[in-house]
C-alpha positions in Angstrom: 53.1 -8.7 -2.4 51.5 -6.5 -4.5 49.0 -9.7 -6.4 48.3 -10.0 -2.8 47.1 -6.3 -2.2 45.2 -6.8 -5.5 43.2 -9.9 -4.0 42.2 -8.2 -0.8 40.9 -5.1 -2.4 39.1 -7.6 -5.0 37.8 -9.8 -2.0 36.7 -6.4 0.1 34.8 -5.2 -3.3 33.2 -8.9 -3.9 32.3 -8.7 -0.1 30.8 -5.3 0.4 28.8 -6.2 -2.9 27.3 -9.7 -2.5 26.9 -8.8 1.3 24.3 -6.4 1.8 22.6 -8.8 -1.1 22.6 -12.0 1.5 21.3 -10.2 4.6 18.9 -8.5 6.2 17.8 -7.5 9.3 14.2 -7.8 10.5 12.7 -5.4 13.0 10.9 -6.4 16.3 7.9 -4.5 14.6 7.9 -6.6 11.6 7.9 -9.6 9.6 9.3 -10.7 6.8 8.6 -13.0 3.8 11.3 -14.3 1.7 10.2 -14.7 -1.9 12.0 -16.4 -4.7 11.1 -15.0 -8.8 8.0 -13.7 -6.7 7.0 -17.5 -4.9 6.8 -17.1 -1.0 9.7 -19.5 0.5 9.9 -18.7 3.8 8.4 -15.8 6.9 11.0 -14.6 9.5 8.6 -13.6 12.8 11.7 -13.2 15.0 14.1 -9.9 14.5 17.8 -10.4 14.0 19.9 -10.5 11.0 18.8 -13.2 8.4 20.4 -14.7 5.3 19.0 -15.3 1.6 20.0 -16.0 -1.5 21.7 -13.2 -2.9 20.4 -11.5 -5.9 17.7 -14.5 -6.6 15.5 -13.6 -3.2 13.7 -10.6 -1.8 12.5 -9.7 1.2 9.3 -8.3 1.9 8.5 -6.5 5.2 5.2 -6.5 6.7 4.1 -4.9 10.2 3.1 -7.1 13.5 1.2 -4.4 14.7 -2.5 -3.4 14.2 -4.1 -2.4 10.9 -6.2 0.1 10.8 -8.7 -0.2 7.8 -10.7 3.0 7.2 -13.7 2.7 5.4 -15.3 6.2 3.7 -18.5 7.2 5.2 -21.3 5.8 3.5 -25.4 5.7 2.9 -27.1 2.7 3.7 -30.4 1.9 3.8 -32.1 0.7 6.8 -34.8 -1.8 7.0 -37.0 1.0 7.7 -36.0 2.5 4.2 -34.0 5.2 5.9 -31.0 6.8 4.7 -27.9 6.5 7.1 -25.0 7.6 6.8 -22.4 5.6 8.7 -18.5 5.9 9.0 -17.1 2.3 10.5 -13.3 1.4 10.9 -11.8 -1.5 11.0 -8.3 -2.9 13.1 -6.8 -6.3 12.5 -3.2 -8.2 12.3 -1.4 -10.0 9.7 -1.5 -13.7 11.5 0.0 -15.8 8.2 2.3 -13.5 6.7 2.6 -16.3 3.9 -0.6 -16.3 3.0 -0.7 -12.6 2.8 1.7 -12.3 0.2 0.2 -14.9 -1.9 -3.0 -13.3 -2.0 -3.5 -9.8 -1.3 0.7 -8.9 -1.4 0.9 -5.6 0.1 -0.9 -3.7 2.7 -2.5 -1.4 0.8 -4.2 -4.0 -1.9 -5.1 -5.7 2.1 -6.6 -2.4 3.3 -8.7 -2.1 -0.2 -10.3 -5.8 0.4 -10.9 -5.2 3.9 -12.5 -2.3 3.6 -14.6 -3.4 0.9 -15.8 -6.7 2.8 -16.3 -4.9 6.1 -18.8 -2.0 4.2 -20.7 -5.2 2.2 -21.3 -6.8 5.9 -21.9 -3.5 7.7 -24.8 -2.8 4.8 -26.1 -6.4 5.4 -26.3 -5.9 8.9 -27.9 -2.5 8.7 -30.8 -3.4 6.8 -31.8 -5.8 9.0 -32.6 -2.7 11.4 -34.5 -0.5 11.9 -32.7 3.5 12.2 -34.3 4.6 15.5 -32.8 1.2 17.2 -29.2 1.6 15.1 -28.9 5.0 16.9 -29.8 4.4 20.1 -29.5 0.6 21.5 -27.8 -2.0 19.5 -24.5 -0.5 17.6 -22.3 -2.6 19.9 -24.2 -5.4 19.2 -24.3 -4.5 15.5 -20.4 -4.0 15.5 -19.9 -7.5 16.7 -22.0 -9.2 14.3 -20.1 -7.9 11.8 -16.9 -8.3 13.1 -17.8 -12.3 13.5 -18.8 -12.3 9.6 -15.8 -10.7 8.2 -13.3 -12.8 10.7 -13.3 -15.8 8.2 -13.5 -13.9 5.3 -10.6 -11.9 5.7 -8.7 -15.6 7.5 -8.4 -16.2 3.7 -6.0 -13.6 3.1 -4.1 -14.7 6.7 -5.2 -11.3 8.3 -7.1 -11.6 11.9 -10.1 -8.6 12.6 -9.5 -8.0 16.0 -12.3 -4.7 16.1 -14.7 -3.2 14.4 -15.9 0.6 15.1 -18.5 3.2 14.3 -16.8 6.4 14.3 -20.4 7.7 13.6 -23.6 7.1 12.2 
């Protein structure tokens, strides 16, 4: 009787030990990448409770909803060889959660190479215009040309631009 009170209290210690290590529960807001010594194995887009290896996996959690990549204000010179200072934002969706973690890993290494690829096409873009017609007509127009050339280049790290913004110029 009492080698069998051992066991259970052995078997309840084993359990709450190795269980927490071999699940996890994702939330409807995110998804998650399974990653083995570091390797992407697997992404989980549907919430629920989810099994892994136990102590050889880990889990990394990254948000379904929209990015938002803020990019500093900045000068840039116009094709007119006028100063302008514009401050442009940027909003976008992890689509391949894999690919994500194998080349950018976290969100904020993402937000970094975003930011910096959206400020080298928004100062391409501006010098091909003069100031006078960047403040008053074509800054939608602007916004979408740029959002067109940093689409495929931010594909590469399985992120999707879905907007680009001027908060002002």
């Amino acid at each position: 009787m009492r080698a069998l009170a051992i066991l259970l209290i052995m078997m309840v210690v084993l359990a709450a030990i190795v269980g927490p290590q071999a699940f996890f529960v994702v939330d409807e807001t995110k998804t998650a990448v399974v990653t083995r010594f570091g390797d992407p194995v697997r992404s989980l887009r549907e919430p629920g409770l989810k099994s892994k290896v136990p102590f050889v996996d880990q889990v990394i959690y990254l948000d379904k909803r929209l990015l938002v990549f803020d990019a500093p204000a900045d000068s840039l010179l116009t094709k007119d060889k006028k100063n302008l200072v514009i401050d442009v934002y940027a909003r976008g969706r992890i689509t391949d959660p894999r690919k994500f973690v194998e080349t950018v890993s976290t969100e904020a290494r993402a937000a970094s190479r975003a930011i910096d690829i959206v400020a080298s096409e928004l100062r391409r873009e501006i010098a091909t215009d003069d100031q006078s017609e960047i403040i008053k007509t074509s800054r939608e127009a602007i916004m979408n040309r740029v959002r067109e050339a940093v689409r495929p280049k931010l594909a590469e790290f399985g992120i999707e631009i879905v907007d680009v913004r001027l908060k002002r110029a």
